[in-house]
N, C-alpha and C positions, 0 to 999 in steps of 0.2 A: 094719409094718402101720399104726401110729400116725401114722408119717411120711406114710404114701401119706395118709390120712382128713385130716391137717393141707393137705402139698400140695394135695388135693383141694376140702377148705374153702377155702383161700386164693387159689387157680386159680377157683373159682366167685367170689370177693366180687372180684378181678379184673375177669370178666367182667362180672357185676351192675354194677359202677361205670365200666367202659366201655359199656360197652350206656346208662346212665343219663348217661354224659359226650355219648355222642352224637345222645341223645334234644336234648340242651338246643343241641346243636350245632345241630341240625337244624331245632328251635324259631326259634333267634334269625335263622337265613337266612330261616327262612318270614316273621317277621315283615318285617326286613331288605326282603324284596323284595314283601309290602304295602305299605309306607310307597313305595318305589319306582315301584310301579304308580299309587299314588294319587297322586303327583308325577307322573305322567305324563299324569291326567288333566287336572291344572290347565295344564301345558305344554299343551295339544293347545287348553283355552280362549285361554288366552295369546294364542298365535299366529292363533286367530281375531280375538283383538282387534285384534293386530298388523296383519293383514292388513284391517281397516277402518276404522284410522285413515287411510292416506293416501289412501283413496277421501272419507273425510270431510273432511280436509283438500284435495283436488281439488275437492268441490263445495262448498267455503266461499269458497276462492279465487278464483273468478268472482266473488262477491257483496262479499268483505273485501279489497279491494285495497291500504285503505291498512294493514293487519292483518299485513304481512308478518312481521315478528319474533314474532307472534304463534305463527302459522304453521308458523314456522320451529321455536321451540321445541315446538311439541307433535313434529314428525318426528325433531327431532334427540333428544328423551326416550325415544320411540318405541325407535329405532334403539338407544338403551342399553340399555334394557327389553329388546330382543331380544338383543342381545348375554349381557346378563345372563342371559335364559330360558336361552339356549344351554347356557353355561355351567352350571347349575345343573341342565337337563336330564340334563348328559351322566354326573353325580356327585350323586344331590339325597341322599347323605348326606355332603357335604362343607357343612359349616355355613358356612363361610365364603360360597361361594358363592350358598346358600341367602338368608344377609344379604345379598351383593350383589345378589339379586334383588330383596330387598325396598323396598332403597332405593331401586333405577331403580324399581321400581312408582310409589314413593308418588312420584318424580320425574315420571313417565307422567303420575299423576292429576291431580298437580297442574297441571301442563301442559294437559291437559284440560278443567279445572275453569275455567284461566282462557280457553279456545276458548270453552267453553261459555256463559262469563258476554259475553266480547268478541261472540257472536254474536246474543246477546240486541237487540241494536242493530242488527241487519239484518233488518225485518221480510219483505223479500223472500226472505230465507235461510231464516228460519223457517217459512215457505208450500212452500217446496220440495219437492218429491213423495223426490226422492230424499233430500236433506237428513230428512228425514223416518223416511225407510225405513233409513237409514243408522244415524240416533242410536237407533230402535227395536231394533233387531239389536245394537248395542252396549249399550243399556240389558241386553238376554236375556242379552249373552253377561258381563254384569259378574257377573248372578244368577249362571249360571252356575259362572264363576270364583269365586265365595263358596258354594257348596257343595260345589264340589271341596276347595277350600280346609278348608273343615270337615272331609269325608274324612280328608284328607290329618294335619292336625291328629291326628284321630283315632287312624290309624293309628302315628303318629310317639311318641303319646302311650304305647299299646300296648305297642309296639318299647321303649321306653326302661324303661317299665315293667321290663318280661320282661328287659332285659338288667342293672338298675339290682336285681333283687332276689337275696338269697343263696339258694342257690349261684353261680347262673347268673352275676351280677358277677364272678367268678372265671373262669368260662370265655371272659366276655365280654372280658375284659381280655385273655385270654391269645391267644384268636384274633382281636382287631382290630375287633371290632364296637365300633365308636364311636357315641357320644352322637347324635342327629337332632334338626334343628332346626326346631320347629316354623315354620309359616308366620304369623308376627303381625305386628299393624301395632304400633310402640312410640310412634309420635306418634297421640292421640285426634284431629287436626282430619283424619288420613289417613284413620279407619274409614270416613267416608261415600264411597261410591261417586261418580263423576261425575254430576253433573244433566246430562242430555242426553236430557230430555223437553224439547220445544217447545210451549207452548199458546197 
């Protein structure tokens, strides 16, 4: 009878500790796939961006003729930028990739930063309705990308939290939830967004 109350007790502390292993299980996917969503919203700014750089770059191009290398580097940054988003879309809890986003960005901006300054020097580019309308919609979607961004952050911060405290470290280890990398910039002259205001 002792045995069965023993059994008993021990078949229950058992359950209790599985039932509480798969609570934390269950915890770390849910954050896990916050952090995921919230990378998905920056991706979706991203690719708007992506997709109005070369309309920016088409209507500069009439006006910057002799600008070509100019030009050239903001499409071909572009183009790694996207590459990179890809990549980091497809995994945004592979840190690596996450880094290799970061670097085509600050690549992108910088790229940008100097379209932006080289066009300063074209005041008929500057008058431009669409030229206009173009850096407007990119100026929104940089906001944009910087609040996603915070999101994202956010969530990432969360996640690591919950998988970084004891117990949950232990389960975290043992099922493959790894570290998430936040989205930061590590060079200060990157923090500022593009100037591509015209006045």
């Amino acid at each position: 009878m002792i045995a069965l109350v023993i059994l008993g007790v021990l078949l229950l502390i058992v359950v209790v500790l599985g039932l509480w292993a798969v609570g934390i299980y269950n915890s770390l996917v849910s954050l896990r796939n916050h952090f995921k969503n919230a990378f998905a919203q920056i991706d979706v700014q991203l690719k708007r961006r992506y997709d109005l750089i070369p309309n920016l770059v088409e209507t500069a191009k009439g006006y910057m003729k002799h600008e070509r290398e100019t030009l050239e580097a903001v499409i071909k940054a572009r183009n790694i930028a996207l590459a990179a988003s890809q990549g980091a879309a497809a995994n945004p809890a592979d840190a690596n990739a996450v880094k290799g986003l970061l670097s085509a960005e600050a690549g992108l901006t910088g790229a940008l930063s100097r379209l932006m300054v080289v066009s300063e020097q074209y005041p008929d580019l500057k008058a431009n309705q669409n030229m206009l309308q173009l850096t407007e919609e990119l100026t929104s979607t940089e906001n944009k990308v910087s609040f996603a961004r915070q999101a994202y952050n956010d969530s990432v911060m969360t996640y690591n939290t919950a998988r970084e405290v004891f117990p949950n470290v232990i389960f975290a280890g043992m099922f493959g939830f790894l570290p998430a990398e936040p989205f930061k910039i590590d060079d200060p002259t990157e923090r500022n967004a593009p100037k591509v205001q015209f006045t």
